[in-house]
Short mmCIF file of the C-alpha atoms (twelve columns), coordinates in Angstrom:
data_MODEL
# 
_entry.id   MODEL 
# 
loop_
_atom_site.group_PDB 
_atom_site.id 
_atom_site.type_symbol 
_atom_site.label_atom_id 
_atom_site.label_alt_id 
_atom_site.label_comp_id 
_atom_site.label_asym_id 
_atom_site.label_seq_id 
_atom_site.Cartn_x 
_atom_site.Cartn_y 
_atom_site.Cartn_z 
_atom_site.pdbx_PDB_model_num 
ATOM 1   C CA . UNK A 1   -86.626  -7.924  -123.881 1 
ATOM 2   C CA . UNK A 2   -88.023  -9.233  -120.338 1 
ATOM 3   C CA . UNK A 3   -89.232  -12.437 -120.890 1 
ATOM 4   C CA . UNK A 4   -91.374  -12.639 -117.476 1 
ATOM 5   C CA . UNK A 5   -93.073  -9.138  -118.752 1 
ATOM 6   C CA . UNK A 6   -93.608  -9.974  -122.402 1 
ATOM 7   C CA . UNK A 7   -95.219  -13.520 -121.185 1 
ATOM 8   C CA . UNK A 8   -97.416  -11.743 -118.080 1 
ATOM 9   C CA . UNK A 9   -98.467  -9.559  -121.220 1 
ATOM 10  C CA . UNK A 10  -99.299  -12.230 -123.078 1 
ATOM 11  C CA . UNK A 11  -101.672 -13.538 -120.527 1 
ATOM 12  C CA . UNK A 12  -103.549 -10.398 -119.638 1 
ATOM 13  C CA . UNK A 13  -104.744 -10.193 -123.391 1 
ATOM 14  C CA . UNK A 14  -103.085 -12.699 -125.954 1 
ATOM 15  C CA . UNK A 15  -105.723 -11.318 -128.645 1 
ATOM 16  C CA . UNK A 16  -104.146 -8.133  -128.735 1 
ATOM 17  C CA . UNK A 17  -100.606 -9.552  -129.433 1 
ATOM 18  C CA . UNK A 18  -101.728 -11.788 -132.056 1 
ATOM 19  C CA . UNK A 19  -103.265 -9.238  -133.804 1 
ATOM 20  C CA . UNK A 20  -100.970 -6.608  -133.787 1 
ATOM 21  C CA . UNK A 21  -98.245  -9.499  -135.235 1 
ATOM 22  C CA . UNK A 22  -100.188 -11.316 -137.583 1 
ATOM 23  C CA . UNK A 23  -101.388 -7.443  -139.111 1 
ATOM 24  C CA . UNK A 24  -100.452 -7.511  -142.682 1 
ATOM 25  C CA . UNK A 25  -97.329  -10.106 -142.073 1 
ATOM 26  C CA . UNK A 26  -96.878  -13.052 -144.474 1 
ATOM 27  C CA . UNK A 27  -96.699  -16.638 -144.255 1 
ATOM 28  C CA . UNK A 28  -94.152  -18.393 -145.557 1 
ATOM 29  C CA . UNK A 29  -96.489  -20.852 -147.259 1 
ATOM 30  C CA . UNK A 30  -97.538  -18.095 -149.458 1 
ATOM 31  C CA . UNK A 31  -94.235  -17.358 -150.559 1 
ATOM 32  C CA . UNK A 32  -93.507  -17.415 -154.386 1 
ATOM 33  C CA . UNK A 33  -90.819  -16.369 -156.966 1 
ATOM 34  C CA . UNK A 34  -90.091  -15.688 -160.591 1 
ATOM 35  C CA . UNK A 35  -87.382  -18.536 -161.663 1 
ATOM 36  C CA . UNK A 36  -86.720  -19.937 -165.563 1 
ATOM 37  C CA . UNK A 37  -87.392  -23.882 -165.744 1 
ATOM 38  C CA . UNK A 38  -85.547  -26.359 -167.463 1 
ATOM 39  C CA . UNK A 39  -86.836  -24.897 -171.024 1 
ATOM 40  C CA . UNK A 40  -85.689  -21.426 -170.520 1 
ATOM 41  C CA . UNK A 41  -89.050  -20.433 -170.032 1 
ATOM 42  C CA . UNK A 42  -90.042  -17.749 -167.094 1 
ATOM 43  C CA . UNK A 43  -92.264  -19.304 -164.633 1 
ATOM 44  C CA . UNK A 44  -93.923  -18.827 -161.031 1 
ATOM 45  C CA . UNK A 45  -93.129  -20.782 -158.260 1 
ATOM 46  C CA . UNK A 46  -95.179  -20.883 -154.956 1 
ATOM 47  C CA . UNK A 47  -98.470  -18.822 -154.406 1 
ATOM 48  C CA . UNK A 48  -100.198 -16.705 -156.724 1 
ATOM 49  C CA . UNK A 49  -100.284 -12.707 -155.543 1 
ATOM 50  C CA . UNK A 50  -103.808 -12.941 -156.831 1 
ATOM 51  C CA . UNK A 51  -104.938 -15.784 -154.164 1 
ATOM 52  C CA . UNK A 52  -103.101 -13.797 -151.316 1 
ATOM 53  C CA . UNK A 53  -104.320 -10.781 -152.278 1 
ATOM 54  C CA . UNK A 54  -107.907 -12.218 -151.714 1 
ATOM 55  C CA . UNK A 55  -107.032 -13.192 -148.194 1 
ATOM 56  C CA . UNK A 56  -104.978 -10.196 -147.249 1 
ATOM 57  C CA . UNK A 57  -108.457 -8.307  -148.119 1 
ATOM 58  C CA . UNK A 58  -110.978 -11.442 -146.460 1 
ATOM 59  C CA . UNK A 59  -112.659 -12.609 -149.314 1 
ATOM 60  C CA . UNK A 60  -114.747 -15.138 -148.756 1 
ATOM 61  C CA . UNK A 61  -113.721 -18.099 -150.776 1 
ATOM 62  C CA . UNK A 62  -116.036 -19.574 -153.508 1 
ATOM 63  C CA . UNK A 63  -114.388 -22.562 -153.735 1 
ATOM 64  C CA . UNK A 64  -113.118 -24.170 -150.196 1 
ATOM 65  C CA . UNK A 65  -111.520 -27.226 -149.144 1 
ATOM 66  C CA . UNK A 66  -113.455 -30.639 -149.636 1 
ATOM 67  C CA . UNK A 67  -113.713 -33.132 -146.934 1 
ATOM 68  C CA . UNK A 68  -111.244 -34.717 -149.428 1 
ATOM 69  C CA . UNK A 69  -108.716 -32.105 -149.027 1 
ATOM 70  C CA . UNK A 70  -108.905 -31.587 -145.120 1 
ATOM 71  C CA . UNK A 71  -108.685 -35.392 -144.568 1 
ATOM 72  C CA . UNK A 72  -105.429 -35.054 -146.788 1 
ATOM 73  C CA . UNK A 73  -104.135 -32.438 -144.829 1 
ATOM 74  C CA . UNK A 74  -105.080 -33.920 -141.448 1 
ATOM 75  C CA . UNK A 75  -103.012 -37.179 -142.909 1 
ATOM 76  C CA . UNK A 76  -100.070 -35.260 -143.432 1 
ATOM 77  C CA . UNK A 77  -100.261 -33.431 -140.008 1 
ATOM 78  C CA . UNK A 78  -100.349 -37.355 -138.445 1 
ATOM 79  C CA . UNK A 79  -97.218  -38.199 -140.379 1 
ATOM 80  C CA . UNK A 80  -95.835  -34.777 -138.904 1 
ATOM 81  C CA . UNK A 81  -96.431  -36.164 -135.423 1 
ATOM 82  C CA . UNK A 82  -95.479  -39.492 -135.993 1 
ATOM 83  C CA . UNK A 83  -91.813  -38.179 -137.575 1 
ATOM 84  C CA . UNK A 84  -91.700  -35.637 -135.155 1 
ATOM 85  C CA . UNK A 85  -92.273  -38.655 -132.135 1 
ATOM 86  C CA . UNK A 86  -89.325  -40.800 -133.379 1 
ATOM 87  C CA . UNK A 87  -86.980  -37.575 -132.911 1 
ATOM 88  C CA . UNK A 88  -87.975  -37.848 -129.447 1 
ATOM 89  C CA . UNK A 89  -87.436  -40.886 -129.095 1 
ATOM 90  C CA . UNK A 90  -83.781  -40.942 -130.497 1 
ATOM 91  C CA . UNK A 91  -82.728  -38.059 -128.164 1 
ATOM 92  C CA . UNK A 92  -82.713  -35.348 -131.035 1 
ATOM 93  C CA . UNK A 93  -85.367  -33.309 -130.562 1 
ATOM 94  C CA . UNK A 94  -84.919  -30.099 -129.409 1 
ATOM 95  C CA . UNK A 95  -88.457  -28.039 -130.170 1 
ATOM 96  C CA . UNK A 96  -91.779  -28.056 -133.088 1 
ATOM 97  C CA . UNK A 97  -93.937  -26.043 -133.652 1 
ATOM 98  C CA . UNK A 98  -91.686  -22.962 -133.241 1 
ATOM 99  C CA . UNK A 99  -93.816  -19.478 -134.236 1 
ATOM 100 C CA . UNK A 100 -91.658  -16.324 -135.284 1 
ATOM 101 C CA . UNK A 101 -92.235  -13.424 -136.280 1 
ATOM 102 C CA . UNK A 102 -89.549  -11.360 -138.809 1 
ATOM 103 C CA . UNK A 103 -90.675  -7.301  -138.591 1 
ATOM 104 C CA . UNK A 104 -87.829  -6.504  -141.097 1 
ATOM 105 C CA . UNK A 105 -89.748  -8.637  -143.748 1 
ATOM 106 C CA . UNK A 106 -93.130  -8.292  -142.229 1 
ATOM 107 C CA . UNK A 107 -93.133  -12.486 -142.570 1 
ATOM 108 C CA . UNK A 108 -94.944  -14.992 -139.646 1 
ATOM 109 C CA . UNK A 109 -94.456  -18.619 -139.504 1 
ATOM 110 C CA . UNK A 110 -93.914  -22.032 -137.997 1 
ATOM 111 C CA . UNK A 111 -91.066  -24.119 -138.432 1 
ATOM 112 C CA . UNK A 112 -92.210  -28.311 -137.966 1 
ATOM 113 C CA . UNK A 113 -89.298  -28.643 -135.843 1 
ATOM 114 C CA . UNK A 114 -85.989  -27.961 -134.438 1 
ATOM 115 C CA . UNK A 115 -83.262  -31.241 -133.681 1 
ATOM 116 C CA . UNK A 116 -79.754  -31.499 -132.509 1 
ATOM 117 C CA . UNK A 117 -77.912  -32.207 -135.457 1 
ATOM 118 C CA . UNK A 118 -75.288  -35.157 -133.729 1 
ATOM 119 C CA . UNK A 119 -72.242  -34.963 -136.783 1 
ATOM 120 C CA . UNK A 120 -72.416  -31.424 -136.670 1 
ATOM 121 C CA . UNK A 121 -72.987  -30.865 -132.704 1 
ATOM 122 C CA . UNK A 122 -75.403  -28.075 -134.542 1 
ATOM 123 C CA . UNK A 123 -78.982  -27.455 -134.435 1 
ATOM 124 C CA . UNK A 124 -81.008  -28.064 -138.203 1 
ATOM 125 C CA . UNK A 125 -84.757  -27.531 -138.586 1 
ATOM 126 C CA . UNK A 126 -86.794  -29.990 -140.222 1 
ATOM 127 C CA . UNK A 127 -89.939  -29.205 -142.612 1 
ATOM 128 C CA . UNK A 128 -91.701  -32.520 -142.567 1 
ATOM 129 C CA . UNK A 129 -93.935  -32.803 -146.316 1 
ATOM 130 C CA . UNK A 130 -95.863  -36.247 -147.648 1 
ATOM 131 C CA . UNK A 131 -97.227  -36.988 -150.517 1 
ATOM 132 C CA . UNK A 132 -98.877  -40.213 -152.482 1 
ATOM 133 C CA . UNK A 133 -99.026  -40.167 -156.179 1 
ATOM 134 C CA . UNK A 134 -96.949  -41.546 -158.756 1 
ATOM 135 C CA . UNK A 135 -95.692  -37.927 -159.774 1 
ATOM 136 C CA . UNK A 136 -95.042  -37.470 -155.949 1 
ATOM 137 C CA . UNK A 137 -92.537  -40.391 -156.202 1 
ATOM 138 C CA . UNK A 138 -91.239  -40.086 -159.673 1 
ATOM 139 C CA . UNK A 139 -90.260  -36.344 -159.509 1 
ATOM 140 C CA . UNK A 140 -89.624  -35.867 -155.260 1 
ATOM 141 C CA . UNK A 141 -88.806  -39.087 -154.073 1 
ATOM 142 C CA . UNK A 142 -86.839  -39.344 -157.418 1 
ATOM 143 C CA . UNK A 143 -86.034  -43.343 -159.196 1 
ATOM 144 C CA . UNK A 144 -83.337  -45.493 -159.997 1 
ATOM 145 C CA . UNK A 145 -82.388  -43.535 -163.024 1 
ATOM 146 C CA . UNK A 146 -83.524  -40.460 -161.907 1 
ATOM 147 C CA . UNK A 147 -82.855  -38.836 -159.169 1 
ATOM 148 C CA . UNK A 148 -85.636  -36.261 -157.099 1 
ATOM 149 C CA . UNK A 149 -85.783  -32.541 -155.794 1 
ATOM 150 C CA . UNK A 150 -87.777  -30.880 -153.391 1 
ATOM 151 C CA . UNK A 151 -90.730  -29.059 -154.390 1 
ATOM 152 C CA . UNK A 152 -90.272  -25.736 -155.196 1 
ATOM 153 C CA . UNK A 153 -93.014  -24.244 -153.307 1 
ATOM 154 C CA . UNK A 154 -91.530  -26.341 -150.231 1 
ATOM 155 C CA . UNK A 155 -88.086  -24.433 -150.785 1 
ATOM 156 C CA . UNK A 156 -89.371  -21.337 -150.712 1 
ATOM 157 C CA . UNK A 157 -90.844  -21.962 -147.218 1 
ATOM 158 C CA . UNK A 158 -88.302  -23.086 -145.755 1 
ATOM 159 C CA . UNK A 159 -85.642  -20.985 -146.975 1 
ATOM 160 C CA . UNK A 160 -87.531  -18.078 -145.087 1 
ATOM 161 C CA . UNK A 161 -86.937  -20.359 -141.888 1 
ATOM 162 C CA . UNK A 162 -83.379  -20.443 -142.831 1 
ATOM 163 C CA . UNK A 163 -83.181  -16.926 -143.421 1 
ATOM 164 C CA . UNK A 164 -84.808  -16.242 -139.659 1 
ATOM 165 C CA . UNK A 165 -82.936  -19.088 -137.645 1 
ATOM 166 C CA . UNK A 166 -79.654  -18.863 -139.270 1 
ATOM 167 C CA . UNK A 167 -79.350  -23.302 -139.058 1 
ATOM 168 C CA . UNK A 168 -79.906  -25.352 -142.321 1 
ATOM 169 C CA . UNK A 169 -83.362  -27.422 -142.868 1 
ATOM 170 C CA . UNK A 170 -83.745  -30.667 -144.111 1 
ATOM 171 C CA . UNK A 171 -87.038  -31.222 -146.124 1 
ATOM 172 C CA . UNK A 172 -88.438  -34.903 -145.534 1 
ATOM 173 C CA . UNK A 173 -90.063  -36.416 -147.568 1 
ATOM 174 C CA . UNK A 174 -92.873  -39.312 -146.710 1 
ATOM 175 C CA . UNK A 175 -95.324  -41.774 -149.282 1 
ATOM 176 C CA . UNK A 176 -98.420  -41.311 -147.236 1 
ATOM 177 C CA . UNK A 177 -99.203  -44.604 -149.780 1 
ATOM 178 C CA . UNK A 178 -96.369  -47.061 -149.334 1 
ATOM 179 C CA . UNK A 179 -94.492  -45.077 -147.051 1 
ATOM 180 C CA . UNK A 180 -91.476  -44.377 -149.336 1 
ATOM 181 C CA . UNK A 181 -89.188  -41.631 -147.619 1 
ATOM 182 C CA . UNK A 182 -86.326  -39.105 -148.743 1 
ATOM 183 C CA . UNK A 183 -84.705  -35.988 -147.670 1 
ATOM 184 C CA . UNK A 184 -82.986  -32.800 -148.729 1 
ATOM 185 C CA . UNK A 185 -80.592  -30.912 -146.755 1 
ATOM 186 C CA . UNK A 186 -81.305  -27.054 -147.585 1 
ATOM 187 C CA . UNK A 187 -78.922  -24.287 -146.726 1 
ATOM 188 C CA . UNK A 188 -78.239  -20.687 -147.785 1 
ATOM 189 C CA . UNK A 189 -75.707  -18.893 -150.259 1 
ATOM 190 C CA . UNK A 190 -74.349  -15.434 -148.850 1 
ATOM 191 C CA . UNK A 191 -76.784  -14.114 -152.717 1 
ATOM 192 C CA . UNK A 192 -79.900  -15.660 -150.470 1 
ATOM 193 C CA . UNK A 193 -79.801  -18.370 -153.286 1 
ATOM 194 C CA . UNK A 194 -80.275  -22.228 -151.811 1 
ATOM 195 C CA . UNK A 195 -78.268  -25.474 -152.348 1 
ATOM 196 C CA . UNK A 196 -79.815  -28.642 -152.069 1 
ATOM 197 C CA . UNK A 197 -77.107  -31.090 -150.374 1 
ATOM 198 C CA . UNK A 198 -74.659  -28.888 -150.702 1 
ATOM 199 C CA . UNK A 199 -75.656  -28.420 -154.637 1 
ATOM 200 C CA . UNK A 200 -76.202  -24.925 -155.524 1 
ATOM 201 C CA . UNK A 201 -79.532  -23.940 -157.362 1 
ATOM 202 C CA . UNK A 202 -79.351  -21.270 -160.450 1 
ATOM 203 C CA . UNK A 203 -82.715  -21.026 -161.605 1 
ATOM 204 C CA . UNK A 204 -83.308  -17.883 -160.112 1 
ATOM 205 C CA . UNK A 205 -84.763  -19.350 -156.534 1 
ATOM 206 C CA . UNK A 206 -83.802  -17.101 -154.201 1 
ATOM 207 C CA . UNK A 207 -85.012  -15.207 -151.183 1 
ATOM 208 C CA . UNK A 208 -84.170  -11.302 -151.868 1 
ATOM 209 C CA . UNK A 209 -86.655  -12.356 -155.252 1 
ATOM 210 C CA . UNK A 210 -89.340  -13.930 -152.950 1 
ATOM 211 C CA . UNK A 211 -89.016  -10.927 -150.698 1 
ATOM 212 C CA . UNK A 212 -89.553  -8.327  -154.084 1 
ATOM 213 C CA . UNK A 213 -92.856  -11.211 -154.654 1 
ATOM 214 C CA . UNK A 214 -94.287  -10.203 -151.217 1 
ATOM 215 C CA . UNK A 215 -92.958  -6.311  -151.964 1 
ATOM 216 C CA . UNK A 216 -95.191  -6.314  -155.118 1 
ATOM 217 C CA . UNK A 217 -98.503  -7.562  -153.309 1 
ATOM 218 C CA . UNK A 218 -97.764  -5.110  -150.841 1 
ATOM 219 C CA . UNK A 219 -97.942  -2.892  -153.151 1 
ATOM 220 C CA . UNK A 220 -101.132 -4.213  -154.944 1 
ATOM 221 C CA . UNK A 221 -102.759 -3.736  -151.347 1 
ATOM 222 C CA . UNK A 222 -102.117 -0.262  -150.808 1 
ATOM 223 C CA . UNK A 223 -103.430 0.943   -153.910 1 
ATOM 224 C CA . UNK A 224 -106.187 -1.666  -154.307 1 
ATOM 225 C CA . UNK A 225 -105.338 -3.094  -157.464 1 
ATOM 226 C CA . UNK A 226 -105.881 -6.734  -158.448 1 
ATOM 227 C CA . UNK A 227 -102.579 -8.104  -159.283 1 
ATOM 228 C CA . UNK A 228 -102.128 -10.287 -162.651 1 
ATOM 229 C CA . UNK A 229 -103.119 -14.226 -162.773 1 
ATOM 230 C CA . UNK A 230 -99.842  -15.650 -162.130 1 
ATOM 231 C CA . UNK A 231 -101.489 -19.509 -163.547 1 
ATOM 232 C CA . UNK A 232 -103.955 -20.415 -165.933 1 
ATOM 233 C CA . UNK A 233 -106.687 -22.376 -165.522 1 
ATOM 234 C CA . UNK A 234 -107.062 -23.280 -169.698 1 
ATOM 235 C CA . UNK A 235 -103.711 -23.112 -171.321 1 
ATOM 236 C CA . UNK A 236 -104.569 -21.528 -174.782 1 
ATOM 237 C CA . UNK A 237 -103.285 -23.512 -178.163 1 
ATOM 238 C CA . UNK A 238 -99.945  -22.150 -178.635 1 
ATOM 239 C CA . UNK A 239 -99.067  -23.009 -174.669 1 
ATOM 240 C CA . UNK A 240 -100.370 -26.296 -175.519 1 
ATOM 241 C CA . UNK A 241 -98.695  -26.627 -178.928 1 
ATOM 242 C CA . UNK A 242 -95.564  -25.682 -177.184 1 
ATOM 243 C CA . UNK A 243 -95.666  -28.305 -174.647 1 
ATOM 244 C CA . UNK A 244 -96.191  -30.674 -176.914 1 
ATOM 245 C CA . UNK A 245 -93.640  -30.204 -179.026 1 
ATOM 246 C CA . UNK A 246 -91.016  -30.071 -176.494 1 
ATOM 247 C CA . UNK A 247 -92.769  -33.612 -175.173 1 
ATOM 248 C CA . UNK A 248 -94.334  -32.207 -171.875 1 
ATOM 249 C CA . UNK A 249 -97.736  -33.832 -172.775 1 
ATOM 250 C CA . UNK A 250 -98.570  -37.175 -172.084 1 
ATOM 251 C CA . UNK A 251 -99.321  -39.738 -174.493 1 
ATOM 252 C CA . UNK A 252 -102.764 -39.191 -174.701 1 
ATOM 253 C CA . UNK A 253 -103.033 -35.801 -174.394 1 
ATOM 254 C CA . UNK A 254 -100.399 -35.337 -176.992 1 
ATOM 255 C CA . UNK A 255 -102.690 -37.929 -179.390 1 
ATOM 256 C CA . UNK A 256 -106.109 -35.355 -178.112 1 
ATOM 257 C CA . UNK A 257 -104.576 -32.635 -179.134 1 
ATOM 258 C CA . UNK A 258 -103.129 -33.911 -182.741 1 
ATOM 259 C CA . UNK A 259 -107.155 -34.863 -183.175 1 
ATOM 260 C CA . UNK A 260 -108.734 -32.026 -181.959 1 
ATOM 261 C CA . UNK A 261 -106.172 -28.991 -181.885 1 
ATOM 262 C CA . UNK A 262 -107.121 -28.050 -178.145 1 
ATOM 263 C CA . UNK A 263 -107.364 -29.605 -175.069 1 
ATOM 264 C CA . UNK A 264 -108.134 -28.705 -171.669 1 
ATOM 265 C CA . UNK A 265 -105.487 -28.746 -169.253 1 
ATOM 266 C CA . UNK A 266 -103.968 -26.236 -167.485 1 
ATOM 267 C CA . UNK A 267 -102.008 -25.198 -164.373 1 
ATOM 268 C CA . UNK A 268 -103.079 -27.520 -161.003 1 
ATOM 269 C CA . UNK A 269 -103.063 -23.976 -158.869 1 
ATOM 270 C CA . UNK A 270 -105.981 -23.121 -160.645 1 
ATOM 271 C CA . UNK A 271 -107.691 -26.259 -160.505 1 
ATOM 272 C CA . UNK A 272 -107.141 -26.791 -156.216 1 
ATOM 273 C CA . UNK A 273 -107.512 -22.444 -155.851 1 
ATOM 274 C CA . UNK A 274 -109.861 -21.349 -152.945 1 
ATOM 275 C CA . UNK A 275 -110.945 -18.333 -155.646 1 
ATOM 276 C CA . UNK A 276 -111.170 -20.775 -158.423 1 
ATOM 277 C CA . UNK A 277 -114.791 -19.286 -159.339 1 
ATOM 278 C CA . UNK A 278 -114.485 -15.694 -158.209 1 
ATOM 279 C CA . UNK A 279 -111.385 -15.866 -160.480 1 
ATOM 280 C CA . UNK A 280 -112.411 -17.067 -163.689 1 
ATOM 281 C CA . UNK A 281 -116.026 -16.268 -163.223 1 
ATOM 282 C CA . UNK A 282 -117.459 -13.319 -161.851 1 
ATOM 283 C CA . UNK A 283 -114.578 -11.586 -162.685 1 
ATOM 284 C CA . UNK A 284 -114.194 -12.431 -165.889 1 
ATOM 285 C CA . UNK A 285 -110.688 -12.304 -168.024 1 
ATOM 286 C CA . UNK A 286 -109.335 -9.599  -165.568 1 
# 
């Protein structure tokens, strides 16, 4: 590879090589996986196929982001920046932003940035995430008598960076509220499965599974079928009975649903979904 060729390239028509690399490659942001939770029970983790399907094919969404939801995310970019700033500062940083491209698993993305790791005399990537919310803090950040984890979703993303760069990540953490902080040191297992300082995960979490995800959608665009709902929008009564009884509900719901035998929760996915309407709506119980 010339780098003074590929870069006068570049110049002469950077439309053409954006195209031809962002063509039918995934982000890692849409990455998702099949894994068993804490009650034996088979879930998805990540992005449904069905939502990525829709914007593989440029379907317009029906429901897009509030003014709500793009101030959020413009919030968590200025955290980013701010984090990001302070490695600078210390002497650490080395890169952010940094695009790649994998062919081999047809993947694009953008790691938040790349420091100088100073115990290790290594480099190690950092994914910077915030959130605000009691749940946030309770089941991330972690408490006194509990400790936290990284979102799943968040894993999944950056183990693809892992995967790519060959360095471990760290995923921080920051209370966009009251500025609360944690992080997780994420590396790879020779089976593609992740440990979480230095803890390995066996839930199924891995990236040769997240790769067979993005294999299946692939498939669902070549033949032009819609691929299953991987969430719910309305759990029906026997989900719902089954969370209660294994105490998942909380107090009130639990007392709605003793009163009324129903209730009308279901998975947050749904509920935030670009496709929310052209998914339960005009295309019925598909």
């Amino acid at each position: 590879m010339k780098l003074l060729e590929l870069v006068d390239k570049y110049l002469e028509n950077p439309y053409e090589i954006h195209t031809k690399l962002d063509k039918g490659y995934h982000y890692p942001s849409n990455a998702s996986c099949a894994i068993k939770n804490e009650y034996g029970e088979e879930v998805i983790v990540g992005r449904c196929l069905r939502d990525s399907y829709w914007k593989h094919r440029n379907i317009k969404p029906t429901n897009p982001m509030k003014a709500r939801g793009e101030r959020i995310c413009a919030y968590g970019k200025a955290v980013e920046r701010f984090e990001i700033e302070q490695y600078k500062q210390i002497g650490i940083w080395r890169d952010n932003n940094v695009k790649f491209i994998n062919p081999d698993y047809k993947i694009s993305g953008e790691a938040d940035c790349i420091i100088f790791d100073e115990d290790t005399k290594n480099l190690r990537g950092v994914e910077i995430k915030s959130g605000y919310d009691y749940k946030f803090r309770s089941e991330v950040l972690g408490t006194s008598t509990k400790p936290g984890r990284p979102k799943f979703d968040h894993m999944l993303q950056t183990m693809l960076y892992i995967d790519y760069f060959k360095i471990p990540f760290s995923i921080v953490y920051i209370d966009r509220g009251n500025a609360a902080r944690g992080e997780y040191l994420i590396t790879l297992n020779d089976d593609g499965t992740p440990s979480i300082d230095g803890k390995k995960l066996s839930n199924g979490l891995s990236v040769p599974r997240c790769l067979a995800r993005f294999k299946e959608l692939e498939g669902h665009l070549q033949d032009g079928t819609l691929p299953r709902r991987d969430f719910q929008l309305k759990y029906s009564r026997s989900k719902i009975a089954s969370l209660n009884d294994s105490r998942r509900l909380r107090k009130k719901q639990a007392e709605e649903f003793d009163k009324n035998n129903d209730l009308d929760i279901g998975d947050y996915q749904c509920s935030y979904c670009d496709y929310k309407d052209y998914c339960w709506k005009e295309n019925g119980e598909k």
